[in-house]
Structure formats: C-alpha cells, structure tokens
N, C-alpha and C positions, 0 to 999 in steps of 0.2 A: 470470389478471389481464388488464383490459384494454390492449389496443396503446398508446393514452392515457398510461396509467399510466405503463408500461414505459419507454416514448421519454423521457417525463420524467423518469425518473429517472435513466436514462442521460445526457440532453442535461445534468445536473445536477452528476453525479457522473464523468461519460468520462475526464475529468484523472487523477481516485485511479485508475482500474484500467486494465489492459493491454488497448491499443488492441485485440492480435492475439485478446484473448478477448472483446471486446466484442457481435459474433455471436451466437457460442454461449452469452452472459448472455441477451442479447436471447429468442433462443429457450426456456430455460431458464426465463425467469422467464416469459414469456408463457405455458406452461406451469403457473402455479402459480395457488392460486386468491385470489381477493380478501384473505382475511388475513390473506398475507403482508408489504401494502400500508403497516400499522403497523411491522413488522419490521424494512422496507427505509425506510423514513424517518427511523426509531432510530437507524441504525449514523453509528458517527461516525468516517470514514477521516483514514488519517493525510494530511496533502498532503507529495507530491515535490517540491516548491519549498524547503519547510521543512524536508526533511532535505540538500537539496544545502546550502542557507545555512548549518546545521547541521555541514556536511562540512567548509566550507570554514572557518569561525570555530574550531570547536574541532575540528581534527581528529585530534588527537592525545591525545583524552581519549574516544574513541570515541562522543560525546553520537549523535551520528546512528543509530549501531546501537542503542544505549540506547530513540533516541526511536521510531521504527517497531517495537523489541519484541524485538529479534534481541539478547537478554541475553548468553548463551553467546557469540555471537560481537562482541558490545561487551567481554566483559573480556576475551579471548583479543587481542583490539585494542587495550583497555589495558594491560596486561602485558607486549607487546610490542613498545610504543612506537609502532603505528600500525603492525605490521608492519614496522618499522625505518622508518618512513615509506613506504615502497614500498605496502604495504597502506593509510594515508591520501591516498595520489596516487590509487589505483585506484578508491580510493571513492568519488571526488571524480565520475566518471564512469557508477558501478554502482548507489548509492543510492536513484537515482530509480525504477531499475528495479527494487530489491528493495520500494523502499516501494509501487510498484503492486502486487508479488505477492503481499508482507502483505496490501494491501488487499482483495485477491482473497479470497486464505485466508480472511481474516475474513469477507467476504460470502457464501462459500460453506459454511462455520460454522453460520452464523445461518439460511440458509434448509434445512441440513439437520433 
C-alpha cells in the first residue's frame, strides 16, 4: 500500500488505536498490497471518549464493557455490582485503553 495511504489512515484513525503500536501498523500495512485499501476504510472502531462517558454515566450496569464488546467481562461487572464498585472506579481510568486494544484486535482481524 502506498505511504499516502497509510499516513491517512493513521492521521484519521491514531485516537481508536494504541499510540505504542502505531509504528509497527504503519509498517505492517505499508507492507500490504493496494486491496486492502477497501478493507481498512470499512472497519468501524469503537471511540475511547464514548466508553469513558459510558463509564462514568452508567457504571454500574457495566454498558461500557458491553459497548467495546468485552461480554464476559460486562456481566461478570454486572453481577457483581461493578466489582462492589471498586471495579467501576478502576474502569473509569482502564476503558480507554481496553477500547484502543479492541480496536487493535479488530484491525488486526480484518487484515489477516
């Protein structure tokens, strides 16, 4: 794919995914060939902004784990009341970084 490409999709998308893997996408996809171009325009990430507000609004019905996809651990959240709360304090903080790593998973998904 070209450099072009690439940057723009990155400069587009850098919010949803982990700044520390940002690199190694860059490379990874420059690497790939023209079309995966369709592919990577398709994917529709979750945003880390809308699971903190998510955290913080309903945190005690685990909607934020729900919403990035983390089932298992949304009702293991509900069941036990947010971790007695202690588990929706800490999410309050973690969220963001789970929902870039989903985002990740997912775009590393799709170009496999």
């Amino acid at each position: 794919m070209t450099a072009q490409k690439v940057d723009m999709f990155l400069m587009a998308n850098n919010h949803y995914l982990p700044q520390s893997k940002l690199l190694l996408l860059r490379e990874q996809l420059l690497s790939l060939d023209d079309s995966y171009w369709i592919v990577l325009t398709t994917i529709q990430f979750k945003n880390p902004t809308m699971a903190v507000v998510l955290s913080i609004f309903f945190f005690h019905f685990a909607v934020d784990r729900f919403y990035i996809g983390d089932i298992a651990l949304g009702l293991l959240k509900l069941c036990t009341a947010g971790g007695f709360l202690f588990w929706a304090f800490l999410d309050l903080f973690l969220i963001a970084g789970a929902t870039r790593d989903r985002n990740y998973q997912k775009l590393q998904a799709r170009l496999q």
